[in-house]
BALUM-339017 format. One line per field, with one value per atom (N, C-alpha, C): chain; atom name; x, y, z. Coordinates in steps of 0.05 Angstrom, whole numbers, m for minus. Layout:
BEGIN
ch	[A/...]
at	[CA/...]
px	[X/...]
py	[Y/...]
pz	[Z/...]
This chain:
BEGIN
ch	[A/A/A/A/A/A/A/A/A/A/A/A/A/A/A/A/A/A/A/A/A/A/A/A/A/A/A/A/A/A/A/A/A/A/A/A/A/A/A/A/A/A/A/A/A/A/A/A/A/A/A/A/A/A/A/A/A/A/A/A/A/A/A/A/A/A/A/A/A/A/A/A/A/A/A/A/A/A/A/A/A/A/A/A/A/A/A/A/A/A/A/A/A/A/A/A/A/A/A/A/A/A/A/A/A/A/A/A/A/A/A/A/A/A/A/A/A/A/A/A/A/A/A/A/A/A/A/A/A/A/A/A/A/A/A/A/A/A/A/A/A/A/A/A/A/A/A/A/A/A/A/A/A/A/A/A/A/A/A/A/A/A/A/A/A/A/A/A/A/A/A/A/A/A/A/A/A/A/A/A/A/A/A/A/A/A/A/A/A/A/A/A/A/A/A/A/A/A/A/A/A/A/A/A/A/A/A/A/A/A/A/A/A/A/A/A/A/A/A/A/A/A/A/A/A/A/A/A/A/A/A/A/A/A/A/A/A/A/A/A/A/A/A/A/A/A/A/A/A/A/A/A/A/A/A/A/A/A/A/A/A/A/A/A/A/A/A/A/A/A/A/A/A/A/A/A/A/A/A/A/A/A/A/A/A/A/A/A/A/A/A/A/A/A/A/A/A/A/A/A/A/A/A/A/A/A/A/A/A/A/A/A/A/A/A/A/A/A/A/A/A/A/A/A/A/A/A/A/A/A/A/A/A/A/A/A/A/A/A/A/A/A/A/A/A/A/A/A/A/A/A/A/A/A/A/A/A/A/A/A/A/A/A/A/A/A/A/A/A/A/A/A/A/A/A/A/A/A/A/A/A/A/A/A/A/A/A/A/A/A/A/A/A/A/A/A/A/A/A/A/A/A/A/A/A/A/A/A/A/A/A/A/A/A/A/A/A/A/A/A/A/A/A/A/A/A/A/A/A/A/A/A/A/A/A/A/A/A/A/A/A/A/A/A/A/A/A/A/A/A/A/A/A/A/A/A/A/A/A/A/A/A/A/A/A/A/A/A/A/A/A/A/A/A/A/A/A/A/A/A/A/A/A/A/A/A/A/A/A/A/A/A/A/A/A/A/A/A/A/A/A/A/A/A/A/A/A/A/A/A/A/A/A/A/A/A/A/A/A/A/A/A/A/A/A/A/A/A/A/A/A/A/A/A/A/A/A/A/A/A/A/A/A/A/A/A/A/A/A/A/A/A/A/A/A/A/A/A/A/A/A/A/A/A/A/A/A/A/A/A/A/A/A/A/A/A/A/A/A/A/A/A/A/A/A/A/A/A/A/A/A/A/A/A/A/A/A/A/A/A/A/A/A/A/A/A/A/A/A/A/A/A/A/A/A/A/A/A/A/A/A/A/A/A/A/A/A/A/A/A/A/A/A/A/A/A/A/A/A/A/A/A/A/A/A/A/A/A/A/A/A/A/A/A/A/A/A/A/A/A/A/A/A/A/A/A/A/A/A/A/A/A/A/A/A/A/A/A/A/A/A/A/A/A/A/A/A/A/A/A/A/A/A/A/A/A/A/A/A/A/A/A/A/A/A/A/A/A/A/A/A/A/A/A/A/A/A/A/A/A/A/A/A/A/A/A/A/A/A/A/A/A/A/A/A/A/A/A/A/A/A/A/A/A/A/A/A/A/A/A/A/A/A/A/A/A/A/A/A/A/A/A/A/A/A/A/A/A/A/A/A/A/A/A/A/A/A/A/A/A/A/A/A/A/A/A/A/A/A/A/A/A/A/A/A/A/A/A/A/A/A/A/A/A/A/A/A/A/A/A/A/A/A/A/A/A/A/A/A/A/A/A/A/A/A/A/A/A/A/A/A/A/A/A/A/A/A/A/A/A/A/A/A/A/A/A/A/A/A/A/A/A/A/A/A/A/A/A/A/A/A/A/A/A/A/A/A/A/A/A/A/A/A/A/A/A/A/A/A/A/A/A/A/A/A/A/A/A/A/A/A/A/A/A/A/A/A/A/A/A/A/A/A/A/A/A/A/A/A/A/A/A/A/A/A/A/A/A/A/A/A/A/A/A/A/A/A/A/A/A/A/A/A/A/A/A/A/A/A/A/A/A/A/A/A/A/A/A/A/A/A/A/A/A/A/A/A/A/A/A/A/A/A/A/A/A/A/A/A/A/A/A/A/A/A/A/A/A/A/A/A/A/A/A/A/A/A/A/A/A/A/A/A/A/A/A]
at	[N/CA/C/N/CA/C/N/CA/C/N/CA/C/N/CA/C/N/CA/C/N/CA/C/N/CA/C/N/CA/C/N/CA/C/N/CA/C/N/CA/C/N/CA/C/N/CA/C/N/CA/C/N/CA/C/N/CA/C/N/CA/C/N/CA/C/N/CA/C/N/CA/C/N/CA/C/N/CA/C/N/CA/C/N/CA/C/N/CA/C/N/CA/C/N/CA/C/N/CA/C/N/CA/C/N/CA/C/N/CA/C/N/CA/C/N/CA/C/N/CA/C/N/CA/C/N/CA/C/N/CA/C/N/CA/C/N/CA/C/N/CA/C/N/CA/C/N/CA/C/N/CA/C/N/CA/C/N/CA/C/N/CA/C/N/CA/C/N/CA/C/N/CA/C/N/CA/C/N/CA/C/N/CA/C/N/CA/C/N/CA/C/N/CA/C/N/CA/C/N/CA/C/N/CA/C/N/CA/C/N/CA/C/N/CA/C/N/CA/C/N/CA/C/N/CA/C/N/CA/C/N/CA/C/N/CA/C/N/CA/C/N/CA/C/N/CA/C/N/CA/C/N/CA/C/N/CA/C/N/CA/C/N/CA/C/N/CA/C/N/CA/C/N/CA/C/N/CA/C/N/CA/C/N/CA/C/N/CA/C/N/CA/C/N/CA/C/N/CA/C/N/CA/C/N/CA/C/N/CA/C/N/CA/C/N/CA/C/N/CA/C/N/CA/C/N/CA/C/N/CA/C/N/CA/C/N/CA/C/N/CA/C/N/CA/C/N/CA/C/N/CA/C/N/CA/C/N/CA/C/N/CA/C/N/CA/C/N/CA/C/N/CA/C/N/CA/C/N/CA/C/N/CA/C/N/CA/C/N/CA/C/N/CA/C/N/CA/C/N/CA/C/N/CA/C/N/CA/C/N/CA/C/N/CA/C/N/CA/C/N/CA/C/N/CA/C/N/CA/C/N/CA/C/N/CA/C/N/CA/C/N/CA/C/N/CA/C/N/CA/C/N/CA/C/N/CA/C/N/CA/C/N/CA/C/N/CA/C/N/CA/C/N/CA/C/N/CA/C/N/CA/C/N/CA/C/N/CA/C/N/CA/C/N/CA/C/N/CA/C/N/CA/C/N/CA/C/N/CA/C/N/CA/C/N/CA/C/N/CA/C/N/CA/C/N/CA/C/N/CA/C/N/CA/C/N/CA/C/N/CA/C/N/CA/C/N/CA/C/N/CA/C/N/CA/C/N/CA/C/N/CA/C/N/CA/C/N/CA/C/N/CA/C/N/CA/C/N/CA/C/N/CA/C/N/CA/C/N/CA/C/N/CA/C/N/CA/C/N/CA/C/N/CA/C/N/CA/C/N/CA/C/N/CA/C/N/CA/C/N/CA/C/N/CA/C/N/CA/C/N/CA/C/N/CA/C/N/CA/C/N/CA/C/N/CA/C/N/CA/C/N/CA/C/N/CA/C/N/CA/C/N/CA/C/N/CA/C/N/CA/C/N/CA/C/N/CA/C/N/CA/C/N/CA/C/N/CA/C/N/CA/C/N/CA/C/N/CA/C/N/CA/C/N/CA/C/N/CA/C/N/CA/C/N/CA/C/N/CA/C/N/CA/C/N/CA/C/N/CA/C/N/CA/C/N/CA/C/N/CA/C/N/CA/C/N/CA/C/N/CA/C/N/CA/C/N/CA/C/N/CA/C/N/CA/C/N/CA/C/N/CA/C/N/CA/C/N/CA/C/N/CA/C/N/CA/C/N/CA/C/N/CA/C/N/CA/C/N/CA/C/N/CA/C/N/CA/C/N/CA/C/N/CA/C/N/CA/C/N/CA/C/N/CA/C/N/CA/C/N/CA/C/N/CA/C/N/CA/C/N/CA/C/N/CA/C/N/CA/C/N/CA/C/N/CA/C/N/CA/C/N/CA/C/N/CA/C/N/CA/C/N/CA/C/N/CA/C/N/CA/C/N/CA/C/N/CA/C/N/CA/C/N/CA/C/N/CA/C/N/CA/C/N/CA/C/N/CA/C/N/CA/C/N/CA/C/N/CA/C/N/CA/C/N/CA/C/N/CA/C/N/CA/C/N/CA/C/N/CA/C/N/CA/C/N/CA/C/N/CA/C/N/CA/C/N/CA/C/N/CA/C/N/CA/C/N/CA/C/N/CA/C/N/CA/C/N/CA/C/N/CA/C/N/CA/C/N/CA/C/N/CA/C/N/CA/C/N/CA/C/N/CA/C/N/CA/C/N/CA/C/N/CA/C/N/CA/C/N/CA/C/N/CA/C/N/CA/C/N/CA/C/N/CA/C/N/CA/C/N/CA/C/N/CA/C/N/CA/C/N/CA/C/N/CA/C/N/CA/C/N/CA/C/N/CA/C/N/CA/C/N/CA/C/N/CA/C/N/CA/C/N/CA/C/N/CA/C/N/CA/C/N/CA/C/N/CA/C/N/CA/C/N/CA/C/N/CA/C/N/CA/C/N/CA/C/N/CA/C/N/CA/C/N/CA/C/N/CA/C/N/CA/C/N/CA/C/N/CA/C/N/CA/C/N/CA/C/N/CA/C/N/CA/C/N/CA/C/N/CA/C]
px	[m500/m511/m514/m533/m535/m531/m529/m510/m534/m557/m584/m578/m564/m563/m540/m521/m497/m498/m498/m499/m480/m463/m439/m444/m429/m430/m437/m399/m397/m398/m394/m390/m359/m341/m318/m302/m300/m294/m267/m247/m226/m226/m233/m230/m207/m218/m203/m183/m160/m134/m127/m112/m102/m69/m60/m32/m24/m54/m48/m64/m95/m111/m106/m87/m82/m101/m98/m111/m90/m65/m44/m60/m60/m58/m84/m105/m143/m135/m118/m124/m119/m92/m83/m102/m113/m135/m168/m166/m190/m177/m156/m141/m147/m144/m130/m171/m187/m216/m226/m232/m236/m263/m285/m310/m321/m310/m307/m281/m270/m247/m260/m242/m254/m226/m230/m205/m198/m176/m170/m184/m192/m220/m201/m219/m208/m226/m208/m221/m245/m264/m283/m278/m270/m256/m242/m219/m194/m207/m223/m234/m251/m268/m287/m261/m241/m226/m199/m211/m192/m167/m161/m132/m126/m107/m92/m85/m80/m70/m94/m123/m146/m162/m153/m166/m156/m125/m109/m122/m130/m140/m161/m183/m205/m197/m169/m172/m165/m191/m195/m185/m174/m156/m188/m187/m219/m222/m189/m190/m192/m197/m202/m231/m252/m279/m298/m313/m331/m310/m312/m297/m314/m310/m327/m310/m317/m298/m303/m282/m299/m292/m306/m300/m301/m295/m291/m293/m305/m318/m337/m340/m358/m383/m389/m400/m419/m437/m458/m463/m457/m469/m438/m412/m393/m397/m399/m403/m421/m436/m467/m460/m443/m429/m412/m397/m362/m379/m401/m416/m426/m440/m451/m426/m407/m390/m370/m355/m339/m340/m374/m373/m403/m410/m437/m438/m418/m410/m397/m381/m363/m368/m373/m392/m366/m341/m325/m323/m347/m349/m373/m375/m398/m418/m395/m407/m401/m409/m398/m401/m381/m380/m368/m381/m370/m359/m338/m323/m322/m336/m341/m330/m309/m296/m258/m250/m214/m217/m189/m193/m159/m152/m127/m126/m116/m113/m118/m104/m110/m134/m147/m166/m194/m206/m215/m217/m186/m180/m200/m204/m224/m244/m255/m288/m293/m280/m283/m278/m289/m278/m290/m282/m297/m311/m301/m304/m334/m350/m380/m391/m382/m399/m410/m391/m410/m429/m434/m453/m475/m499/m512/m536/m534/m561/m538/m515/m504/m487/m487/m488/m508/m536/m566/m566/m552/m548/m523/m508/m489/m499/m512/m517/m544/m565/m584/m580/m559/m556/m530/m517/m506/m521/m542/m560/m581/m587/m607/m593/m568/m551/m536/m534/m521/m545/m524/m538/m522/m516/m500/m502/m508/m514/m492/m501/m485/m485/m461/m457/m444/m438/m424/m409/m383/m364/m365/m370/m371/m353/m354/m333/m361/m354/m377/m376/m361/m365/m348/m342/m323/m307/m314/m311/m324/m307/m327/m356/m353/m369/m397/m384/m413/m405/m412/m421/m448/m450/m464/m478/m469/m465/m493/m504/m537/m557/m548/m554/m552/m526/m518/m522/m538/m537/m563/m583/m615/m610/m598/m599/m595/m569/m552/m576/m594/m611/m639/m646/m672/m670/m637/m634/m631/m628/m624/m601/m593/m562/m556/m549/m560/m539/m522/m510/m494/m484/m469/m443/m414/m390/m387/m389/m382/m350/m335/m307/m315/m308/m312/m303/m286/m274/m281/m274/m283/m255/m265/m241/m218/m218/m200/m194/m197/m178/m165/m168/m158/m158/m137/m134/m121/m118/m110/m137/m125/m148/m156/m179/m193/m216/m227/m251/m280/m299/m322/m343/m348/m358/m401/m395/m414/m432/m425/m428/m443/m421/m436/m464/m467/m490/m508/m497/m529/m532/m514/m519/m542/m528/m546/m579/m579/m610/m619/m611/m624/m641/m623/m627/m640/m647/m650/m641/m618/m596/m568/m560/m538/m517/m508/m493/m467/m438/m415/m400/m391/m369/m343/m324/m301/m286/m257/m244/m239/m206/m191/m203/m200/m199/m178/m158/m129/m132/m145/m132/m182/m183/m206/m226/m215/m227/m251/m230/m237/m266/m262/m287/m309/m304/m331/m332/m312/m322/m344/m334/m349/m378/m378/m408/m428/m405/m429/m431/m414/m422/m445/m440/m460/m483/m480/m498/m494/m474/m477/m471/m478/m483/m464/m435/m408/m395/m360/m341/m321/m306/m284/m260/m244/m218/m194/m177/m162/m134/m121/m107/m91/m112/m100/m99/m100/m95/m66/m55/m31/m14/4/24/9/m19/m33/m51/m60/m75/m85/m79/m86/m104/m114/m138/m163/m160/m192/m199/m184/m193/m196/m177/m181/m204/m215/m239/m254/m255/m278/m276/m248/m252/m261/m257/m262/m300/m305/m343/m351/m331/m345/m339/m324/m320/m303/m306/m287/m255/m240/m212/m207/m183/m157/m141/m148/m130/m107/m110/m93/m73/m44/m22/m4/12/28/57/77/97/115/137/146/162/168/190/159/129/115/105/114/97/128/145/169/161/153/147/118/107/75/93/110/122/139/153/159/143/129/101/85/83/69/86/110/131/134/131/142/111/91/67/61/72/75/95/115/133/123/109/104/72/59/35/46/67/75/86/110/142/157/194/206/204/214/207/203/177/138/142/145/146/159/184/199/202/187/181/158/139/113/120/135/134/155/167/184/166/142/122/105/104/88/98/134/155/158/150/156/130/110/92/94/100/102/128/146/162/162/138/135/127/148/142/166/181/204/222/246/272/285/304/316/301/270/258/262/277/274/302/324/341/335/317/312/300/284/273/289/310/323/338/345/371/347/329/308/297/311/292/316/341/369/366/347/353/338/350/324/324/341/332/313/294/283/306/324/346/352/361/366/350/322/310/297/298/282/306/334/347/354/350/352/325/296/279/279/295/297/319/337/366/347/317/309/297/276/271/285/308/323/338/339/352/333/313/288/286/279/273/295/323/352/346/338/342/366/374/399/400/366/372/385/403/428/416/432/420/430/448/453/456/442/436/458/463/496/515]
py	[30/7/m16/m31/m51/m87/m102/m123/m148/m150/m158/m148/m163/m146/m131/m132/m112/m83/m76/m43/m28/m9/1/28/52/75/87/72/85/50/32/14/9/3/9/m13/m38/m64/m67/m77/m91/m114/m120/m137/m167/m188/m212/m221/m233/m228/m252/m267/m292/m288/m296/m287/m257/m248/m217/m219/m224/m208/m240/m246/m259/m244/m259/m245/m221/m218/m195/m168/m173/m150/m144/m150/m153/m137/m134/m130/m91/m103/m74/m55/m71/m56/m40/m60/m49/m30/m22/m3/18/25/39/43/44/46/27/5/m7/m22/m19/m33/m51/m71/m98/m110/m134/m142/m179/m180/m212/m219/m244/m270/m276/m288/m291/m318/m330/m354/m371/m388/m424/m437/m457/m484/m501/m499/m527/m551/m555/m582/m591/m567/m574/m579/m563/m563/m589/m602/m617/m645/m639/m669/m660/m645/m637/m624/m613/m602/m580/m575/m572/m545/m547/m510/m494/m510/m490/m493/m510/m498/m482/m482/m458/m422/m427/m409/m393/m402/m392/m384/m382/m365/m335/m321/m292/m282/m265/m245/m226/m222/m213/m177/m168/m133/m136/m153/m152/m152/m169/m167/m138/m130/m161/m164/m197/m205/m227/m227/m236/m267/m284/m313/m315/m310/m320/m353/m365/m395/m392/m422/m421/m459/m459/m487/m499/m514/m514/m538/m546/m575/m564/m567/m549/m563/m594/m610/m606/m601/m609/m577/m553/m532/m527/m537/m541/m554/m576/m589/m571/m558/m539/m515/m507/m480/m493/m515/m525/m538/m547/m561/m542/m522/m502/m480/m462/m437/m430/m447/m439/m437/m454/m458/m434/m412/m396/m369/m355/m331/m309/m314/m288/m287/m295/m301/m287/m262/m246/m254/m260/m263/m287/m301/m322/m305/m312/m295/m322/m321/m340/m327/m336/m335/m348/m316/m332/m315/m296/m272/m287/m299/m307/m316/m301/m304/m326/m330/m351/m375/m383/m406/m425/m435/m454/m462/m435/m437/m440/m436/m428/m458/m469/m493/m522/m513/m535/m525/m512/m502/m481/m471/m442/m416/m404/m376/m365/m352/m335/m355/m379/m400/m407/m400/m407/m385/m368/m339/m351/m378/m396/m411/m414/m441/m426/m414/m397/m418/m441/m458/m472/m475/m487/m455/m436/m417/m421/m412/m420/m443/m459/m491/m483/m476/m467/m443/m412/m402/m406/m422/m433/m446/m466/m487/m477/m458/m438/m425/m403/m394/m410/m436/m455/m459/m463/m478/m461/m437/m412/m397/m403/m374/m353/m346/m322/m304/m283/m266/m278/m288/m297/m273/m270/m257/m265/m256/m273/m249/m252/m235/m253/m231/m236/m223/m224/m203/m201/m179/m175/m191/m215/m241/m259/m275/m292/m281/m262/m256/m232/m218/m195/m212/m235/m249/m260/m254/m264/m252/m231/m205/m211/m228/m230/m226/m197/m203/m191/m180/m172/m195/m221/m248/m267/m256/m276/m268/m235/m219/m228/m229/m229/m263/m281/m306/m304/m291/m294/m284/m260/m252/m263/m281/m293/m324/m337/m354/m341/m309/m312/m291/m292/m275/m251/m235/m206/m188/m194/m168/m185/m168/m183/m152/m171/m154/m151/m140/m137/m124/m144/m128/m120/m98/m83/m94/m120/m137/m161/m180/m196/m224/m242/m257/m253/m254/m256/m223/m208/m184/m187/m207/m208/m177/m167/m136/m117/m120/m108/m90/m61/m43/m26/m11/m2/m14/m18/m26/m16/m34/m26/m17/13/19/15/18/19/m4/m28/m56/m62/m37/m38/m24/m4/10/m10/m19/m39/m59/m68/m90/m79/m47/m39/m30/m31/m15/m47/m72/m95/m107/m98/m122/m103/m118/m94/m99/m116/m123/m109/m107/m87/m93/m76/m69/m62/m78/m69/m65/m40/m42/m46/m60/m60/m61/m47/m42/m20/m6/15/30/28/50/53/70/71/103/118/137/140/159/160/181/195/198/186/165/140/127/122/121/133/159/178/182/171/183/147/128/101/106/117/117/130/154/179/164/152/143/116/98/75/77/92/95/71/46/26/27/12/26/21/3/4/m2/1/0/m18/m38/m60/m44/m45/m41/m64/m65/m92/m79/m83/m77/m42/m26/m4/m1/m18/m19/m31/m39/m59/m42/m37/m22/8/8/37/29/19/8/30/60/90/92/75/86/92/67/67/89/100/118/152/154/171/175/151/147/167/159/162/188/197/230/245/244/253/239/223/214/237/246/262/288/297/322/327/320/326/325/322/319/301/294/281/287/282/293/276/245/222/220/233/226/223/191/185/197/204/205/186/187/167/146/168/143/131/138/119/102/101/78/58/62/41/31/49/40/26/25/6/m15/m17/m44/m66/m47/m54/m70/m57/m60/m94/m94/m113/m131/m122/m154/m168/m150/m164/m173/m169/m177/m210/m205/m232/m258/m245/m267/m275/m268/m272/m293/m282/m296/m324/m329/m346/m352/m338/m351/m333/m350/m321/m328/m359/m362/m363/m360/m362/m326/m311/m288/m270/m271/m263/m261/m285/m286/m280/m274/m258/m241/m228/m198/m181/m197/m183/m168/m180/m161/m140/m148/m129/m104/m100/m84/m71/m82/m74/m55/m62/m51/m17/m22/1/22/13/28/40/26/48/69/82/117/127/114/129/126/144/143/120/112/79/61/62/32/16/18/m5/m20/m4/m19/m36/m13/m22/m57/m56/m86/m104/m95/m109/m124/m101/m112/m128/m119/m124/m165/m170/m195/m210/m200/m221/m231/m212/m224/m245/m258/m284/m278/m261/m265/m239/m245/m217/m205/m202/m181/m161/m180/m163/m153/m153/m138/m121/m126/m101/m84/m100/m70/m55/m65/m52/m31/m32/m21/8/0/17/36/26/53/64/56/65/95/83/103/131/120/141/155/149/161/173/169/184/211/198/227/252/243/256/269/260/267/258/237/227/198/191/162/159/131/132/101/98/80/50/50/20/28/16/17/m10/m22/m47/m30]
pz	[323/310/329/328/343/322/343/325/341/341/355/378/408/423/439/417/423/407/429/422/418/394/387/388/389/393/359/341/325/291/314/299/286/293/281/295/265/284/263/283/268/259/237/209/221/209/220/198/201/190/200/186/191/196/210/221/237/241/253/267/275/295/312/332/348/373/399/428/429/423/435/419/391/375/384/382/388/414/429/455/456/428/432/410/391/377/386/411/428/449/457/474/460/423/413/410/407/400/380/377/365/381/367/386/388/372/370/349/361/347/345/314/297/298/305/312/277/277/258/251/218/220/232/242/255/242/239/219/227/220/240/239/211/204/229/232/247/280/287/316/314/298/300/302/289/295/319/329/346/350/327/332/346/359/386/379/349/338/339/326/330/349/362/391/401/402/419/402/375/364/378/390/417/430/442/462/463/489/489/518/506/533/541/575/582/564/562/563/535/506/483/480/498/497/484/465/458/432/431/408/396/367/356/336/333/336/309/282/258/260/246/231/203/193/172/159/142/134/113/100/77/85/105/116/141/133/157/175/179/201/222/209/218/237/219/231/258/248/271/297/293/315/335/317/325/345/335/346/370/372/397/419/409/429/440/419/420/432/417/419/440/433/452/482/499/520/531/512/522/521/546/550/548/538/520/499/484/450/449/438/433/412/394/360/339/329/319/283/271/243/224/201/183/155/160/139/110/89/66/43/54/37/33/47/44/18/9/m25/m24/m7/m8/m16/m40/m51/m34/m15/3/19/23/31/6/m11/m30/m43/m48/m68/m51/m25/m5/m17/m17/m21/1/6/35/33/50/47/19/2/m20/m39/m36/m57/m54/m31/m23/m49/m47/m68/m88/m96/m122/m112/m82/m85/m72/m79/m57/m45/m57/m36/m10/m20/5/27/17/31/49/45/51/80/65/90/111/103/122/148/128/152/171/163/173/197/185/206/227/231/252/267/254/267/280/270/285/304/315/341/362/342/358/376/400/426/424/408/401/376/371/347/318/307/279/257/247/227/197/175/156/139/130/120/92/76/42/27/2/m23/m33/m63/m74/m101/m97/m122/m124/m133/m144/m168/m188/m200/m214/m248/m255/m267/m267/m285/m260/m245/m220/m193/m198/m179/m165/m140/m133/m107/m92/m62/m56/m76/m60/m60/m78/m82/m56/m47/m22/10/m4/23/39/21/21/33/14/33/58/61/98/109/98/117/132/104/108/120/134/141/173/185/211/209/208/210/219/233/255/246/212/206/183/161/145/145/136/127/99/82/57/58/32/27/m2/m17/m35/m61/m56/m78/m88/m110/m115/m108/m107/m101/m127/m149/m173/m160/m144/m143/m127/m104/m78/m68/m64/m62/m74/m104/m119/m125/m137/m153/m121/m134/m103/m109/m77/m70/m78/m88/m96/m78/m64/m42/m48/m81/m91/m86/m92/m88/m55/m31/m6/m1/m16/m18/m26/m50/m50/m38/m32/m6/19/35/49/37/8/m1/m1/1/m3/19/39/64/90/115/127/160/162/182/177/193/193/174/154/133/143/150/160/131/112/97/107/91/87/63/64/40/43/38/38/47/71/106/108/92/106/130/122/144/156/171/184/161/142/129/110/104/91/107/130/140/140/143/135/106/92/61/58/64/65/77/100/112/97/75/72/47/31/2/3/28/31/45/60/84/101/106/122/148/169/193/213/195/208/198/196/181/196/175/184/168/200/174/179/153/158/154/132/120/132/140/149/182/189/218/215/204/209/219/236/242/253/255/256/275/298/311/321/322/323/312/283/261/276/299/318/318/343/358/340/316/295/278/274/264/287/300/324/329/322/325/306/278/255/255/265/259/275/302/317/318/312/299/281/252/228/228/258/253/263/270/279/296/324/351/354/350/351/331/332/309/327/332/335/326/346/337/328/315/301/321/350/367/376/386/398/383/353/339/338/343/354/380/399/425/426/405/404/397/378/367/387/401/427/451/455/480/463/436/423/430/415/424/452/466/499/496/501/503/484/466/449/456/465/473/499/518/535/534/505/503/487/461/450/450/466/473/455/456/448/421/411/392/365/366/361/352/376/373/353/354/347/314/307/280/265/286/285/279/301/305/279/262/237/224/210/190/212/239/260/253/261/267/234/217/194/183/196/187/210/239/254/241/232/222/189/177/156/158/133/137/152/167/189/170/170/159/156/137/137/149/145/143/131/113/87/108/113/126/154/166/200/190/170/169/167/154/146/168/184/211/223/227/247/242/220/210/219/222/228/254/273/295/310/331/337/359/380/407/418/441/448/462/464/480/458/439/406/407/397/391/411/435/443/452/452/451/422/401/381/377/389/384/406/429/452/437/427/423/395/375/357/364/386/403/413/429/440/410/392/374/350/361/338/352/383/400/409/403/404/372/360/322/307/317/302/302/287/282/244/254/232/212/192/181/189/216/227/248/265/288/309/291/302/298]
């Protein structure tokens, strides 16, 4: 699939996440096959008056490239500004993506993120005036409503398209589901029979199946996954095997998805400090160790501790005692 003029093999982008697709994880999601990775949104508000947290938010490690920068904002002049001063200048920013799917109270209760799905003429003003200022392919990540009562994403799709826009993300839900229920794959099909710019679904991709059962039910011409990458940053490159020949060569054993958790943390403390890190990395580690024996406990020990010595020697003796076969349920 092509994204105007980025060209993808299989299309298979990791989904942007607020507290998770940092530069570390993006880096290790594109290691693992991932063919484009989305920043977690940054505020324009916050960039246009300068703050120091979302600026530090821009920055891209070179081995995560191409990466695609979402924002996020309800004010199109303020936006229009943020794209020209911010993003236009910076030739490791592939894609500028706006964010109009976050179903989080906080975000939403401003007027942002899924909360646009009600306003479709200032949708209209928003992606217009991005694509008028952007040197860079613009995209826009949607739900398929605000609600069961206004289901409207082939409504909002046809706008994004006829304002400029070189691909839209559909998530299969409506904001009042957040992510409860399963995803409406159906909703992406007609998004793709509407428009005729590239159609990315998203919504419950947990294993690579899921991807080909998504492509073959929508026909759309690439898949985001969010939610099932967490602790599985393997899904990439699984996908990619199952699109290309029906299986699954890529299954992690249980000590190397401790040793991904590992490899993430030193990589993080080193990008955020110890920390910053360390308190990141609790739901990281919690998410790599589901499924292993006494996870419910490992999280548990795993959240007491604050220093990286603790923990990466607690993750190292996890290791050596997965691959011995005699990991116990306390590891102190």
């Amino acid at each position: 699939m092509n994204i105007k003029n980025l060209e993808f093999e299989n299309g298979i982008f990791l989904a942007p996440m607020a507290g998770v697709t940092d530069a570390v994880y993006r880096s290790i999601c594109r290691e693992h096959g991932a063919e484009m990775v989305f920043s977690e949104m940054v505020s324009c508000k916050g960039l246009y008056y300068k703050d120091e947290k979302s600026k530090q938010m821009l920055h891209v490690e070179s081995k995560e490239r191409p990466v695609a920068l979402q924002i996020f904002g309800n004010e199109p002049d303020i936006m229009k500004n943020v794209v020209e001063t911010y993003l236009n200048p910076r030739n490791d920013i592939a894609v500028i993506d706006i964010n109009m799917g976050c179903p989080a109270p906080k975000i939403v209760n401003n007027g942002n993120g899924s909360a646009l799905m009600k306003s479709p003429k200032l949708v209209e003003k928003i992606v217009k005036a991005v694509v008028e200022i952007s040197n860079k392919p613009v995209t826009v990540k949607i739900r398929k409503g605000w609600d069961s009562n206004s289901i409207n994403a082939v409504e909002i799709s046809k706008i994004i398209e006829s304002c400029g826009a070189s691909a839209i993300t559909i998530h299969g839900r409506t904001r009042a589901e957040f992510y409860s229920g399963n995803a409406d794959w159906d909703i992406i099909k007609r998004v793709n029979e509407a428009v005729n710019i590239p159609v990315i679904g998203n919504g419950d991709i947990f294993e690579a199946k899921d991807a080909f059962d998504m492509i073959e039910q929508t026909n759309c011409s690439g898949i985001m996954i969010g939610r099932g990458c967490q602790g599985n940053p393997w899904i990439f490159s699984q996908v990619k095997e199952y699109l290309s020949n029906g299986k699954v060569i890529t299954k992690p054993e249980d000590w190397q998805k401790v040793e991904m958790a590992l490899i993430h943390l030193e990589k993080l403390v080193e990008f955020k400090g110890e920390y910053r890190a360390i308190r990141e990395m609790r739901k990281h580690i919690g998410w790599y160790v589901k499924g292993i024996r006494y996870s419910t406990e490992i999280r548990r020990q795993i959240n007491e501790l604050e220093a990286f010595e603790e923990v990466s020697y607690f993750l190292n003796e996890m290791i050596e005692a997965i691959k011995e076969g005699h990991l116990k349920e306390n590891l102190f």
